[in-house]
Structure formats: C-alpha cells, structure tokens
C-alpha positions as a Markdown table, in Angstrom:
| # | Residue | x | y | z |
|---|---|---|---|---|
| 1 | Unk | -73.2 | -41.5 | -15.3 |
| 2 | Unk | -71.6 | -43.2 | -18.3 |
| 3 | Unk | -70.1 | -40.0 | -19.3 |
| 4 | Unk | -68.3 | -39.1 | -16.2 |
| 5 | Unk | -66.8 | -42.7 | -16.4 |
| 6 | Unk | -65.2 | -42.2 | -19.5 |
| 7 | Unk | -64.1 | -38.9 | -18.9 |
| 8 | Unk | -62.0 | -40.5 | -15.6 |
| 9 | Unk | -61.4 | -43.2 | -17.7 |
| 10 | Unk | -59.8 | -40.4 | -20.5 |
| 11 | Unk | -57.9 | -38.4 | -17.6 |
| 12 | Unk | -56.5 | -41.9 | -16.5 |
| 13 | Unk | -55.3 | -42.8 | -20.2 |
| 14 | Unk | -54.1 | -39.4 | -20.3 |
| 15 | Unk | -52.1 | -39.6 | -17.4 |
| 16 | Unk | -50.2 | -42.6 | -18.2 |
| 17 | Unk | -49.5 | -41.4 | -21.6 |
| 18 | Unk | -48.0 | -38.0 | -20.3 |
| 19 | Unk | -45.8 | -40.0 | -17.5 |
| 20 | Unk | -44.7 | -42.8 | -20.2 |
| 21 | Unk | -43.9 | -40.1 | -22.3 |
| 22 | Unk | -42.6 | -38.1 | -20.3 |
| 23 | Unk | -40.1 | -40.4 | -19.3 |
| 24 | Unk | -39.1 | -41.0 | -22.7 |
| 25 | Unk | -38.7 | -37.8 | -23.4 |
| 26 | Unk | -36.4 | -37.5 | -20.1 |
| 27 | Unk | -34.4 | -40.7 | -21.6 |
| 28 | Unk | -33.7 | -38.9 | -25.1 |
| 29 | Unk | -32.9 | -35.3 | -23.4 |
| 30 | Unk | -30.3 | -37.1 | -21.1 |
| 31 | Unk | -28.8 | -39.2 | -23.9 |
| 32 | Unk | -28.7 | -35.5 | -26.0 |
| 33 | Unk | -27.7 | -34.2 | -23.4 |
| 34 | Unk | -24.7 | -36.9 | -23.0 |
| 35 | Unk | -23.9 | -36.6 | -26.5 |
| 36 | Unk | -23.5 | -33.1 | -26.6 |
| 37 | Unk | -21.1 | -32.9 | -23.5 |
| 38 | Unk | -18.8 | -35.9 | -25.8 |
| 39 | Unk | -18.8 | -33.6 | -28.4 |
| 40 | Unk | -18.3 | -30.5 | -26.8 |
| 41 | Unk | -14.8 | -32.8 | -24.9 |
| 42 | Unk | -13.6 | -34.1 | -28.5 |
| 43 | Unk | -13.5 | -30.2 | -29.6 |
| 44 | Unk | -12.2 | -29.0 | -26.1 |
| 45 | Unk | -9.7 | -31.7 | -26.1 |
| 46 | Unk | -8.5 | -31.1 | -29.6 |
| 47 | Unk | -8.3 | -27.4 | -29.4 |
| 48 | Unk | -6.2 | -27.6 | -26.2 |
| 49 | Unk | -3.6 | -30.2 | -27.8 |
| 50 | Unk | -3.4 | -27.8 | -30.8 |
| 51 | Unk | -2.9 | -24.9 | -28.4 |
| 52 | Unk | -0.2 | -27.8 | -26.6 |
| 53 | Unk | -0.1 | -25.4 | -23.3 |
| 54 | Unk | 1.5 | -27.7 | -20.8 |
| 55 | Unk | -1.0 | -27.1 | -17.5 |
| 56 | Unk | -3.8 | -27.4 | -19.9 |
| 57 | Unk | -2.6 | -30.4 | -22.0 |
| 58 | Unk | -5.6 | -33.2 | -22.0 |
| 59 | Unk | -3.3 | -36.2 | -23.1 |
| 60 | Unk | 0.1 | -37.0 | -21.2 |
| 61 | Unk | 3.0 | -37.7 | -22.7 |
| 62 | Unk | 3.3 | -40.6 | -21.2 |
C-alpha cells in the first residue's frame, strides 16, 4: 500500500516537474528563437543596404 502511494506520489512530482520545465524550456527556445530572427534582420538589413538595390532597400531615404 505505502508503496503504490509513493510511486503516484513520484509520477505526480514528476509531472509537474516535466510541465514547469517544460514550459521553461518553451520560454528560452522562443526567446532564442527571437533573438536569432534579430540577428538574422541586422545581417539581412546590412547586406541589402551594402548591395543599396532600390526595391530591396530596408531604410528610406527619408
């Protein structure tokens, strides 16, 4: 009897571990994520004003 307790009471720690960590693991591959895609539209940016092709220019004279 005590056993099977603890092992439901082990699956249940288990399971909120996993979904806490889970989410924070969700959090920093979104932020990552994020941060790549800013990186990647500094260097896309950059190489298309060095390239300076009006249609494809990413700041305006203006």
């Amino acid at each position: 009897m005590n056993q099977e307790y603890e092992i439901i009471v082990n699956k249940k720690l288990v399971n909120e571990f996993v979904e806490t960590h889970l989410l924070a693991i969700f959090i920093a591959l979104f932020l990552s994520s994020l941060l790549i895609l800013y990186d990647f539209w500094i260097f896309l940016s950059l190489f298309v004003r060095q390239v300076g092709h009006g249609h494809l220019r990413v700041q305006t004279c203006r």
